[in-house]
NUKOL-709505 format. One record per residue (C-alpha): y, z, x. Coordinates in steps of 0.02 Angstrom, whole numbers, plus 32768, in hexadecimal, padded with zeros to 4 digits. Layout:
YZX
...
***
This chain:
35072E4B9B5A
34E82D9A9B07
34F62D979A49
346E2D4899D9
34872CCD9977
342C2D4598F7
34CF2DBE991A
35432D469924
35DA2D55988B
35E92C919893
353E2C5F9893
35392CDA97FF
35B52C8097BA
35582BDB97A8
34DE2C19972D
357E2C0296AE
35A22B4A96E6
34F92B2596D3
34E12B6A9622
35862B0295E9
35E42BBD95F0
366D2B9B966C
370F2B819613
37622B5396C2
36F02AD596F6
37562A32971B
36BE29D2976B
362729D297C1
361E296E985D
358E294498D2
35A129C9994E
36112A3B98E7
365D2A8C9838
370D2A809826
375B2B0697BB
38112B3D9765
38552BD797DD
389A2C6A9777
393A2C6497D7
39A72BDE9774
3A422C2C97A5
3A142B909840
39F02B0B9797
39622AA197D1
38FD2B269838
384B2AF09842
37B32B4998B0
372C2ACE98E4
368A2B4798F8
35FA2AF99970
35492AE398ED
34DC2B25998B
35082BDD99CB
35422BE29A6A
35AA2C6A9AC4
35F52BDA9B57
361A2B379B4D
35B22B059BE3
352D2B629B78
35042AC19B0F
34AA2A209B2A
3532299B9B7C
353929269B02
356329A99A85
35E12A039ADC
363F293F9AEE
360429099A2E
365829C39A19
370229809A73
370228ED9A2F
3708295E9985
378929B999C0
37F1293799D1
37BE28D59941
37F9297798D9
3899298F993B
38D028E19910
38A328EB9858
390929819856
398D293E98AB
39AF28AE982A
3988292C9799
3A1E29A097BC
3A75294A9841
3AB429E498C4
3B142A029957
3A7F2A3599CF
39CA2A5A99C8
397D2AF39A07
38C82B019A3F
38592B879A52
37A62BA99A96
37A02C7F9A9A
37022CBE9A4C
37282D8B9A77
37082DB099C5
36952D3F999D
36262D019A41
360C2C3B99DE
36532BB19A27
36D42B9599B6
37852B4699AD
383B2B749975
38B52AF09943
39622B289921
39F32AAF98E9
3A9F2AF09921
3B282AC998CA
3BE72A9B98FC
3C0E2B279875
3BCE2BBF98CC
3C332C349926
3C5E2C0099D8
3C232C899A2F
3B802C9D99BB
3B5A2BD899C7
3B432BE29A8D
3ADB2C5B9A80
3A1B2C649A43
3A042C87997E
39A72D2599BB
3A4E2D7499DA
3A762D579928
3A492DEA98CC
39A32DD39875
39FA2E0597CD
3A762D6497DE
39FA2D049833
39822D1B9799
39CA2CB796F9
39592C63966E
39762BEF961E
39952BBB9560
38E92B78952A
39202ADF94EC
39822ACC9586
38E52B049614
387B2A6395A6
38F829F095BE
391E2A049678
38542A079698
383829759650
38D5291F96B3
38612976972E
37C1294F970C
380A289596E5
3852287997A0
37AF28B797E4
3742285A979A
37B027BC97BA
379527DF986C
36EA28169873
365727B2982B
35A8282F9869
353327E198C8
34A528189859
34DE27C497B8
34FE270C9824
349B267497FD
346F269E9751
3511265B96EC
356B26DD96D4
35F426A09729
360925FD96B7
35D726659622
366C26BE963F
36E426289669
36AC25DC95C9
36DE268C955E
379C269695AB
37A125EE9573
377A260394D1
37F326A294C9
38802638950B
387025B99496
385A263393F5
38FE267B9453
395A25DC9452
395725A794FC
396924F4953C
394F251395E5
38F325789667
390925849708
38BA25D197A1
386D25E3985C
37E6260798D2
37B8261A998B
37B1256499E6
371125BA9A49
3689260E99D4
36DF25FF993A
36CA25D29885
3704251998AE
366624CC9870
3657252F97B2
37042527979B
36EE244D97B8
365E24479745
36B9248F96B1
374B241796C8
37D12460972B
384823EA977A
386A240F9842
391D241C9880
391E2433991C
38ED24C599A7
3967254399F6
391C254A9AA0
38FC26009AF6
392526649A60
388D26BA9A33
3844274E9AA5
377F273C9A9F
372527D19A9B
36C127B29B2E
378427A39B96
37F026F19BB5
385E269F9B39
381926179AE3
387F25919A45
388A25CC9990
38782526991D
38E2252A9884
388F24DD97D3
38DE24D19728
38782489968F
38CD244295EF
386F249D9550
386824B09485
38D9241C941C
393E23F294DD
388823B29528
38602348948D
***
């Protein structure tokens, strides 16, 4: 029998991310929450939750269910360079919970042979299950939360200048840091090319076909590196 979304543990769930209550919440995305798994025995584990209820995939609208993959592997990649692993594992179940809803497991060369070629679920729950320090769960979120939003600017908050708002801000941090020099990259097609010109940033050169775009293809990543604080004087 289909579950409501009035029944449904995850939807239930968002009532606390709303309110400002969830203590695991890494970042909300168009489409999606992303959220700290219990099970940091697998350091990195993150569950990306879809914001509409649906039991299937083929359930939602299309261009949520791609803005949703996109997501996916917008958050895969983010945790990827966070914690650097062996292997990613993916997971779409929903047995427990009937919510779209995604598992991202690193693996890691330090796992037992015979447990690391085989699913986490065969891990017993109480290994599988670790928390972590609190000082320690902040600081990988926001080395989390950090590579995320790097790679994800949401549509909604575009055109308003955010964007350069922000630019302006990690300047200012780099320089109170003592930086000289900051350097950086964007997508050749549908990039930031055009803010990042306007505040000054000096173009290298382009790597061609090293980019994936979400829409499929390769296209060039252009490399920019600005001089700032006493250095740019």
């Amino acid at each position: 029998m289909p579950q409501s979304e009035k029944q449904c543990g995850i939807c239930a769930g968002f009532e606390n991310i709303r309110a400002g209550k969830a203590l695991n919440l890494i970042a909300e995305l168009d489409n999606s929450y992303v959220v700290l798994g219990d099970a940091q025995l697998y350091r990195g584990y993150c569950i990306l939750l879809a914001k509409h209820h649906a039991q299937e995939l083929f359930e939602l609208p299309r261009e949520e269910a791609r803005g949703l993959a996109d997501e996916l592997r917008c958050v895969a990649q983010a945790i990827w360079n966070a914690v650097k692993p062996l292997k990613l594992n993916y997971e779409c179940l929903g047995n427990l919970e009937p919510h779209v809803h995604w598992h991202v497991f690193p693996r890691y060369e330090t796992e037992e042979e015979k447990l690391r070629r085989a699913p986490v679920w065969e891990r017993p729950a109480s290994e599988r299950m670790r928390n972590l320090e609190e000082h320690d769960q902040r600081a990988l979120m926001a080395s989390l939360r950090a590579e995320i939003v790097k790679l994800m600017t949401r549509v909604s908050r575009r055109g308003r200048g955010v964007a350069r708002s922000l630019m302006l801000e990690a300047e200012r941090i780099a320089v109170e840091r003592a930086r000289t020099l900051l350097v950086l990259d964007t997508a050749e097609d549908g990039g930031a090319a055009r803010l990042y010109e306007r505040l000054g940033y000096r173009r290298v050169g382009v790597i061609p076909d090293y980019a994936f775009k979400p829409q499929g293809g390769l296209t060039g990543t252009i490399i920019y590196f600005k001089s700032i604080g006493p250095a740019a004087s």
